[in-house]
Every structure is written in structure tokens, then in C-alpha cells.
C-alpha positions in Angstrom: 0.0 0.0 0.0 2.9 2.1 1.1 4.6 1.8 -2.6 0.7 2.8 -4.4 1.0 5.3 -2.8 4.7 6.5 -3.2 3.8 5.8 -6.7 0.6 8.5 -6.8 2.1 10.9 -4.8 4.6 11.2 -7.6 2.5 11.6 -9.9 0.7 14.4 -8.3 -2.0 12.8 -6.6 -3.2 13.1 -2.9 -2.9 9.8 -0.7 -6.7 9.9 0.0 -9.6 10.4 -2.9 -8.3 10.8 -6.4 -7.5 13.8 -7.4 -6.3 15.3 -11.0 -2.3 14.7 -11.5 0.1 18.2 -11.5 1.7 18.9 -14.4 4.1 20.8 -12.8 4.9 18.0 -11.0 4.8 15.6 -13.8 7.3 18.2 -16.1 9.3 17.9 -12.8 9.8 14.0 -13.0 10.3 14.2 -16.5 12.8 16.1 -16.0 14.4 14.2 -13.0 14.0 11.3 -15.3 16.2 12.7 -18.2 18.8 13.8 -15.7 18.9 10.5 -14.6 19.7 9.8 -17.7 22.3 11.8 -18.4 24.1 10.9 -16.0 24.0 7.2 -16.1 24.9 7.7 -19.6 27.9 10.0 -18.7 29.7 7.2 -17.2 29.3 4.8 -20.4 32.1 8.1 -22.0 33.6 7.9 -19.2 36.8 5.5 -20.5 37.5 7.5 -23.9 37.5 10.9 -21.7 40.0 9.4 -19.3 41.6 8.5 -22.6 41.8 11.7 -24.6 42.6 13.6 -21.0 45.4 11.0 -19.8 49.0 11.7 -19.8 52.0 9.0 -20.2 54.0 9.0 -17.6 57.4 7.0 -17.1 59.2 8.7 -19.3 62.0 11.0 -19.8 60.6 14.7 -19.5 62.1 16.4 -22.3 60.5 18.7 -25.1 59.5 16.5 -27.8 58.0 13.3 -25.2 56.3 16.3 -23.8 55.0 17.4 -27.3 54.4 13.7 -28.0 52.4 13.1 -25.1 49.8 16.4 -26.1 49.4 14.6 -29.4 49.0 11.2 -27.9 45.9 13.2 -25.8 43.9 13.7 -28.8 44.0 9.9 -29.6 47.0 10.0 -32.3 50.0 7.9 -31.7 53.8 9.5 -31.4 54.6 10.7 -34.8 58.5 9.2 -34.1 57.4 5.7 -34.3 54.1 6.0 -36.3 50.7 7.3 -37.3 47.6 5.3 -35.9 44.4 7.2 -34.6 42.8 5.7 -31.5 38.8 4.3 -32.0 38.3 7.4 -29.3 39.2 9.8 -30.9 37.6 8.6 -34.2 34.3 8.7 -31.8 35.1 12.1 -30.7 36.0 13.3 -34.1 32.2 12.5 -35.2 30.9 13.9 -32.7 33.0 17.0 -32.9 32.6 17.5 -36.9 28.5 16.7 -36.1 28.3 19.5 -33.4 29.7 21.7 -35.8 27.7 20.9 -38.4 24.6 21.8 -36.4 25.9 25.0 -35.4 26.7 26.0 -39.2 22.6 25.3 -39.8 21.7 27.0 -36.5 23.0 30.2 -38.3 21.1 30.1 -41.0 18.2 29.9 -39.0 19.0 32.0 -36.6 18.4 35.2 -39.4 16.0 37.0 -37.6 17.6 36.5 -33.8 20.9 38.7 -33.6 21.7 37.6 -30.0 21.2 33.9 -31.0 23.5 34.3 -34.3 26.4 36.0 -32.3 26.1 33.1 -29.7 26.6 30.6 -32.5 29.0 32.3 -34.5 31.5 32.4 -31.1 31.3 29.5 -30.6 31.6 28.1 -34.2 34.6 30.2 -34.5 36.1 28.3 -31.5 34.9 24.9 -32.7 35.7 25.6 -36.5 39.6 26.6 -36.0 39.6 23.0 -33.9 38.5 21.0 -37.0 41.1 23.2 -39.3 44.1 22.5 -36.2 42.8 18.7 -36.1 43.0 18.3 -40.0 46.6 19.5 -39.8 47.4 17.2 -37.6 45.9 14.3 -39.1 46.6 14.6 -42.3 49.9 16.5 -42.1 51.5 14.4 -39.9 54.8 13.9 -42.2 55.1 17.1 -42.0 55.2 17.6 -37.9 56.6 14.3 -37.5 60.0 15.6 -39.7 60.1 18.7 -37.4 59.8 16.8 -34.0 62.4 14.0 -35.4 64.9 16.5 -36.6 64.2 18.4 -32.9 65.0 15.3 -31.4 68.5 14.4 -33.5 69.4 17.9 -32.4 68.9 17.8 -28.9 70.1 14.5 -28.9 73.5 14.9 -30.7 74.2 18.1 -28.3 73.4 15.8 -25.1 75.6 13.2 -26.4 79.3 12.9 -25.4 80.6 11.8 -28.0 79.6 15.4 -29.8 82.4 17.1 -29.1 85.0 16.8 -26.4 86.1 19.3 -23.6 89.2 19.3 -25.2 87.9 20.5 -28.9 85.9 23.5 -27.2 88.3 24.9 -25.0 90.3 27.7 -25.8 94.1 28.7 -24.8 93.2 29.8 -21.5 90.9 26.9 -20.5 88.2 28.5 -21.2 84.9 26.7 -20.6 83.0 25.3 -23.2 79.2 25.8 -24.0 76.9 23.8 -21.9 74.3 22.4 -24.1 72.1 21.0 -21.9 71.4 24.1 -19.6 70.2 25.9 -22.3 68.2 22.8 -23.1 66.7 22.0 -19.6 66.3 26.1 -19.6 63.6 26.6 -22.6 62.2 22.4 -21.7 61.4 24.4 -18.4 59.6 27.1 -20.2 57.7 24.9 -22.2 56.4 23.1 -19.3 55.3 26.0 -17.3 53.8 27.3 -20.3 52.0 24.0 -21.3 50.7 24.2 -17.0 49.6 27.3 -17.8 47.7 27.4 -21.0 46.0 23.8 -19.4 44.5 25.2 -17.0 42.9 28.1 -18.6 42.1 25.8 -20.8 40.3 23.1 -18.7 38.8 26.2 -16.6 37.5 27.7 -20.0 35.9 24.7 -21.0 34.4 23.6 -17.4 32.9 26.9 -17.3 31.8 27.1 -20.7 29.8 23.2 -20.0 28.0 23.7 -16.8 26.9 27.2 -17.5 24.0 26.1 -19.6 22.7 23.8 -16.8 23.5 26.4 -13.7 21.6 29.1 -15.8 18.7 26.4 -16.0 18.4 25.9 -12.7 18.6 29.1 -11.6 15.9 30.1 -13.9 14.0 27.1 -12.5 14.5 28.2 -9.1 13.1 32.0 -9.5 10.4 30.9 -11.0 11.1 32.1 -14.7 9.8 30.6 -17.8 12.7 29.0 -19.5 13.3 28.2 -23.0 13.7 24.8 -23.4 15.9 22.1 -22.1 19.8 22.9 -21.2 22.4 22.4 -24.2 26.4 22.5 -23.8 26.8 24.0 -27.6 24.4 26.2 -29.3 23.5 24.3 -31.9 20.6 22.5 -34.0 18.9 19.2 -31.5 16.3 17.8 -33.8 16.5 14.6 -31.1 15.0 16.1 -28.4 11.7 16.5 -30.0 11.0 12.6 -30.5 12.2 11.4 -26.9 14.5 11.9 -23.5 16.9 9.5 -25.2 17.4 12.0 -27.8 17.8 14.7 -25.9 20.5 12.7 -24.0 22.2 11.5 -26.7 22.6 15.0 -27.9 24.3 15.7 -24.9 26.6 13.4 -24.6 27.9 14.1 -28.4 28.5 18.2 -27.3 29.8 17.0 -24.0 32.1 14.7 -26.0 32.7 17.5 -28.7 33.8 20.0 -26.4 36.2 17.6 -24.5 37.7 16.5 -27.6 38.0 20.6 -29.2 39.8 21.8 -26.3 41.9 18.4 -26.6 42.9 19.5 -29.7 43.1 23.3 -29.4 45.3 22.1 -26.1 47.8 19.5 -28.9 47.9 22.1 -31.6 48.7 25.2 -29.7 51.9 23.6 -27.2 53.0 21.5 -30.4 53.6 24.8 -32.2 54.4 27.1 -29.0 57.0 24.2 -28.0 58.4 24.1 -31.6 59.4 28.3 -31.3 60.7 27.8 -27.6 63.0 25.1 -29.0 64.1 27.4 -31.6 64.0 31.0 -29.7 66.6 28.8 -27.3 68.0 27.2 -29.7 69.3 30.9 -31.4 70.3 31.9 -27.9 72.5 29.1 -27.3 74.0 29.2 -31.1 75.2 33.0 -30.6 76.6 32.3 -27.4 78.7 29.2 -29.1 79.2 30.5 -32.1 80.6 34.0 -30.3 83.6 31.1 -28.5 84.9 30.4 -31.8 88.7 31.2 -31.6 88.9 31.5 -27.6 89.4 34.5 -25.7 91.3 36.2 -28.2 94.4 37.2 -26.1 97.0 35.2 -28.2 97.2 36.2 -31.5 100.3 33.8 -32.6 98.4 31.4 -35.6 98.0 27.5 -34.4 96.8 25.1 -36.1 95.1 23.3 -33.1 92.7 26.7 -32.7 92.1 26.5 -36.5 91.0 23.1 -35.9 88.9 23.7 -32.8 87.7 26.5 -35.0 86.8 24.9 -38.0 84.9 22.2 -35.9 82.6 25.1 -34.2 81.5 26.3 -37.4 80.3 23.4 -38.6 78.7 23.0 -36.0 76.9 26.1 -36.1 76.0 25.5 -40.0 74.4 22.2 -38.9 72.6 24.0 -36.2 71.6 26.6 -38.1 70.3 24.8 -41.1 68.1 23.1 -38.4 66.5 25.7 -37.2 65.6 27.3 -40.6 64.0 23.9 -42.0 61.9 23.3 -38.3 61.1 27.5 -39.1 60.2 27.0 -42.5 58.2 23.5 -42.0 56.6 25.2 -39.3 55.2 28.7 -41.0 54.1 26.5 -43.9 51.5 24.1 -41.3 50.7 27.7 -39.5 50.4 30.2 -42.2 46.7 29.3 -44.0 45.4 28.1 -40.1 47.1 31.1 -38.5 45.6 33.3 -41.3 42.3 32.5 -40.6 42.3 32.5 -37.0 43.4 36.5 -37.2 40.3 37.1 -38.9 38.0 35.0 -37.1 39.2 36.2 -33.6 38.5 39.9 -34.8 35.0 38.8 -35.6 34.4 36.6 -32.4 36.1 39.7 -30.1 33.7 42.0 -32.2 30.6 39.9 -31.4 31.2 39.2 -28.2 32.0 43.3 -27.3 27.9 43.3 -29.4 26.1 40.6 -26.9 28.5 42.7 -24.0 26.4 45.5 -24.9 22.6 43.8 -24.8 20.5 44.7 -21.6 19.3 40.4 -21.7 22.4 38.9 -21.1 22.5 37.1 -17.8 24.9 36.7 -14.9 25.7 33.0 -16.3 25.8 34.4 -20.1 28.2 37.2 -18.8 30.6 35.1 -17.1 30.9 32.6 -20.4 31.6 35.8 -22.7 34.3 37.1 -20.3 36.1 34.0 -19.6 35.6 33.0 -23.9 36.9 36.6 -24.4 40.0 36.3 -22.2 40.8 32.2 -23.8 40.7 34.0 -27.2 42.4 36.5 -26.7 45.3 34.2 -24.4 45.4 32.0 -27.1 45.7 34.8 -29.2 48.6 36.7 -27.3 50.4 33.2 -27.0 51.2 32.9 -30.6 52.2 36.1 -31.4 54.1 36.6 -28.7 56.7 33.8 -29.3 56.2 34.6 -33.0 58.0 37.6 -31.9 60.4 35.9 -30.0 61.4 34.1 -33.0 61.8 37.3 -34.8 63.8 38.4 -32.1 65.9 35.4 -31.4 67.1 35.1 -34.9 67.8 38.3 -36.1 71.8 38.7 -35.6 73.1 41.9 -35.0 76.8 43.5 -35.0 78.7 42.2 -32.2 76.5 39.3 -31.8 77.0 35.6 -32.7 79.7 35.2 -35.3 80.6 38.6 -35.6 81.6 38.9 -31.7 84.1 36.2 -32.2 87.7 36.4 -32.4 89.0 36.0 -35.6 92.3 37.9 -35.8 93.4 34.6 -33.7 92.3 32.5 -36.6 93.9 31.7 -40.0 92.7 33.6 -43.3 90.9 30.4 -43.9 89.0 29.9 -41.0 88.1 33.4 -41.3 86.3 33.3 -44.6 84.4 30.3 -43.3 83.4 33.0 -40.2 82.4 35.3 -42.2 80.0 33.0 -44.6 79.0 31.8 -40.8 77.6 35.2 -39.8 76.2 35.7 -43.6 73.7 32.8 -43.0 72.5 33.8 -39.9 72.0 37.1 -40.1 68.9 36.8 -42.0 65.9 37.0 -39.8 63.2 34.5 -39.7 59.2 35.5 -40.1 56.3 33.5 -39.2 53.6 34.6 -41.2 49.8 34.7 -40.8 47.9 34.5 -43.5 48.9 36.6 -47.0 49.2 39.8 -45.4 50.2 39.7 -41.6 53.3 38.7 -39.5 52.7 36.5 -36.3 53.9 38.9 -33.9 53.2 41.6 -31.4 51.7 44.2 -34.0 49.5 42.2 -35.2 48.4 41.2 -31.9 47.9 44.9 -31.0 45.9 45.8 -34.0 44.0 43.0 -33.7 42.9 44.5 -29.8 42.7 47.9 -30.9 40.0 47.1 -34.2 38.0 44.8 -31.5 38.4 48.1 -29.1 37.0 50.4 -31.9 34.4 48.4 -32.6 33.1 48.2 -29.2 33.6 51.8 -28.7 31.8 53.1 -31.6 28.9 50.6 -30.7 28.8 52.6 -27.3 28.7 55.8 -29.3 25.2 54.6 -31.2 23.4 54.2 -28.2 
């Protein structure tokens, strides 16, 4: 009797004579009931989350395993041994290019709603450079996989022993040679702050960005409001949730899994190519430092042929480095230019549109917290790139007095000397990463990009 009526009473009806159900209360345990759902389903994804968000550990910590092990975290295998995609990430991947596809047909029928089509376009902005970074690494993966293997040869080779002895870089005067591996463990150390960093705006961005929906649903639920529908993680087109609660919870789960599996890949993308400039910024740092050595201290001027030796075997050295760094620079502005590119014009537009919804009297405490922290990700992400884009710039332009041309050849033989001076001649170009036809990936453009978002926002202020 007890359960009958448990039963009635959650269905609205009084313990005693019948009485008509609620449909409040009804809406209520639907609701419950699709909750339920979703959760119960959430730990059937559980595994290929813990997958894509898993780390390898047991290995040495240098700058390419690191890079290695951000790849490995969108279900792609080390590009040193080979190219295999995990079934994980081939589930995510659908899900991910399905989300987006929904958002691109939310646009278009989002004509007539200007809040709703800046929403979407934000987010597809954010969602649409993941599918162009995932493509790149997919299907260019020769292409980063010669850039981490010749990183790894050149790192390796300066580590080694066997490179060159203390007695080869020493001058007259015992002077000390050029410690590789600080310079090494130096910019590995940078690259792992900076990959701590960027992860955890990141993961904060995107844990944010996935419960908002369902806190502003329940606090709309709780003051009594009339809300629009049922709670959605990506703002895009759920034809599902009309036919049943399965639907609805299957939608879910495929945007939970999509935006998992974006930031995965905005997360692999961004450090691959931020890690790829810190090798080369420190790199250029340690190459004028050694390539400065070359002929000792420069207080004997008496020719030997041991110093033109010593000599001789620093420069090439420093042509092998050198020719390193400009094929890594080179590989790496042709994968980054078109993707780069497009990012620059995408983030003006999403900065732009988000400085419009800023503006609107309806946006809510929830909806204002989202924009803020998807304004400052952008524009991170943003300042990231260009700023060691500059470094590069910086790091590899050679100046008088610097590298080559701060060594001391008068203590050298005219020989060794013309092999100096086509030293310094091939570094002293400096190295560009471009974005797009038109822009540089440095701080300028970085700054421009600010100040057009700035004006925008300004002159909107103006209007009204």
C-alpha cells in the first residue's frame, strides 16, 4: 500500500480520494528522469574521456616526449614511431565535426535573432579553427613528424658525449665550453610552465563554458522564470530532443564529448607549435653564445693550427645548427600560415561579437561570465602565438657584435676566417612567421587586432 501510494504521490496525486495529476509535477519528474539519464549515460564516455585527457607517464621529460604526449591526448599515436588514430578519438572526431555541423545550420536559422547568431557564431569560430588545427594534424603528420624527429636528433646529438669533447671547445686559457644541456633544460622548463599554464585556462574555459548552460537552468527554475527549453552545452541544432528523452541525452553526450575532444585538440595544436618556437628561440640563444667562443678568448694572436682546428669544428657546427633551425622554421610557417591566417580574422569577428552581446540589456549573470572567460581564452590563445612569433623574430635576427661577428677571428687563419664570415652571412637573416597573406605572427599584429575589436566596441557605445 505504502509503494501505491509513493507511486501516486509522484505523480501528483493526494494519498486519499483521487484527485487530477500536477503537471508541474509531472514536467518535474520528466525532468528528473532525463537527468537520470544523463548521468548514467555520462559514465558509459567515461573511458575515452580518461583516454583523450590521460598523460603518459614513465618517461624521460624532455621537449619533444612532452609534445608527443599532447598529441598522444587527442588519440593519435607518437609521430616518431608511427601514425595510428585511437577508435576514441575517431568517436570524438564525429561527434565533434556533427556538433559543428549543427551550429553552421543554427545560423542560418538564426536570421532573424541577432543575440542567437552571435552566440553561435563564437562558438563556431572556436569549434571551427579545432576541426582546421585537427586536420593538420591528421593529415599533415609527415610534416610535424620531420620537425619533431629532426628536434629530437638535435637535442640528442648536443646531449651526447661523444659530440664534441672538452678538449675540442676549450680555448688557450681553458676557457669553458658551451653547456648544451642548460640551455636545453632552460627553454624544456619554459615549455612546461607554459603548457601548465595554458591547461588550465584551458580546462577552466571549457568547465565553465559546459556547466553554464545547466546552472543558468536551474537558476531560472528556481526564481520561477519561464525557461526556453531544455539545457544544451553547444548552441547548436537538436532535432532529437523533440522525438524522446533519449534523444535529448544523446545530444548531450555528443556536445559534452565535442567540447572535451575541441579543447583536446586546441590544447595538442597550440603547445606543439608554442614548443616548436621555444626550441628554436633557445636554440638561437644558445647558437650565438657558441658561435661567439669560436677562436677563444682572443688574447694570443700567434696562428696555431690546433685553434684552426677547434675553429673549423665550431663552425660546422653552427651551419648544422643553423640549417636546423631554418627547416623546423620553414616546415613550421608552412603548417601555421593558411590556419594562422584565418584565426586572425576569425578572432577579430568573435572579439567583435562578443563586445555586441556585451552591450545587450538580456544577457544574464551566467551568459556574462561565459563571454568574459571565452573573451579572455581568445584572446590568451591569441597573445600566446604572437608573442613567441615575436620571440622568433627576435631570437634570430643577428646583429653586430653578436654571434659570429663577436668572435675572435684575428686569432684565426685567413681560412677559417672566410668560413666565419659565410657563418655570420647565413645567420644574419631573420626568420618570419607569417599569418595569412598579409600579416606577420607577432606583437603588431596582436595589437591591431585589440585595438580594431576596441573600436568596434567603442563606436557601438557611441550609437546608443
Amino acid at each position: 500500500m505504502d509503494k501505491i501510494k509513493t507511486y501516486f504521490s509522484c505523480w501528483g496525486l493526494h494519498k486519499g480520494p483521487l484527485a487530477q495529476p500536477s503537471p508541474d509535477l509531472y514536467l518535474e519528474q520528466r525532468n528528473l528522469n532525463r537527468f537520470d539519464a544523463i548521468r548514467s549515460a555520462f559514465k558509459s564516455i567515461i573511458n575515452p574521456l580518461r583516454y583523450l585527457l590521460g598523460t603518459r607517464a614513465g618517461e624521460a621529460e624532455d621537449l619533444v616526449t612532452l609534445i608527443c604526449s599532447l598529441i598522444h591526448n587527442t588519440g593519435l599515436s607518437s609521430y616518431i614511431t608511427l601514425h595510428k588514430v585511437h577508435w576514441a578519438a575517431n568517436l570524438s572526431t564525429f561527434c565533434f565535426v556533427t556538433t559543428c555541423i549543427t551550429q553552421v545550420v543554427t545560423i542560418f536559422m538564426a536570421k532573424d535573432d541577432p543575440e542567437k547568431l552571435f552566440e553561435c557564431f563564437s562558438v563556431l569560430a572556436f569549434c571551427g579553427m579545432g576541426v582546421l588545427k585537427l586536420i593538420s594534424l591528421r593529415k599533415s603528420h609527415q610534416n610535424w613528424r620531420k620537425i619533431l624527429t629532426e628536434i629530437s636528433k638535435l637535442e640528442n646529438s648536443q646531449l651526447s658525449k661523444n659530440s664534441m669533447s672538452d678538449a675540442d671547445c676549450q680555448s688557450d686559457n681553458n676557457e669553458e665550453c658551451v653547456n648544451f644541456s642548460d640551455y636545453i633544460k632552460n627553454y624544456t622548463y619554459k615549455f612546461r610552465h607554459t603548457t601548465t599554464i595554458l591547461t588550465r585556462i584551458y580546462s577552466f574555459t571549457a568547465v565553465v563554458f559546459i556547466v553554464s548552460p545547466f546552472v543558468e537552468h536551474n537558476l531560472c527554475k528556481m526564481r520561477g522564470l519561464e525557461c526556453q527549453g531544455y539545457p544544451h552545452i553547444l548552441p547548436g541544432w537538436s532535432p532529437l530532443d523533440a522525438f524522446s528523452d533519449f534523444g535529448y541525452v544523446v545530444t548531450v553526450l555528443c556536445e559534452l564529448l565535442a567540447s572535451v575532444y575541441c579543447v583536446c585538440v586546441h590544447i595538442a595544436f597550440d603547445l606543439t607549435a608554442i614548443g616548436i618556437m621555444i626550441f628554436v628561440c633557445g636554440q638561437y640563444s644558445c647558437l650565438r653564445d657558441f658561435s661567439s667562443r669560436i677562436g677563444g678568448s682572443g688574447k694570443q694572436c700567434k696562428l696555431s693550427k690546433k685553434r684552426d682546428k677547434r675553429a673549423h669544428i665550431s663552425i660546422k657546427r653552427c651551419h648544422q645548427i643553423n640549417m636546423v633551425l631554418v627547416s623546423s622554421i620553414t616546415e613550421l610557417d608552412k603548417l601555421l600560415s593558411n590556419i594562422i591566417g584565418v584565426y586572425f580574422f576569425l578572432a577579430t569577428l568573435t572579439l567583435c561579437s562578443v563586445a555586441v552581446r556585451l552591450k545587450s540589456v538580456d544577457v544574464s549573470i551566467m551568459q556574462l561570465v561565459s563571454l568574459i572567460q571565452y573573451m579572455c581564452g581568445t584572446l590568451t590563445q591569441l597573445f600566446l602565438f604572437c608573442r613567441y612569433g615575436d620571440a622568433v623574430l627576435h631570437e634570430s635576427s643577428l646583429g653586430m657584435g653578436q654571434g659570429p661577428f663577436a668572435a675572435a677571428y684575428w686569432s684565426l687563419s685567413p681560412r677559417v676566417r672566410r668560413e666565419l664570415t659565410m657563418l655570420g652571412a647565413g645567420m644574419m637573416t631573420s626568420r618570419h612567421l607569417r599569418a595569412g597573406p598579409f600579416n606577420h605572427l607577432d606583437l603588431p599584429s596582436f595589437i591591431l587586432i585589440v585595438r580594431t575589436a576596441y573600436s568596434y566596441y567603442a563606436v557601438l557605445g557611441k550609437k546608443e
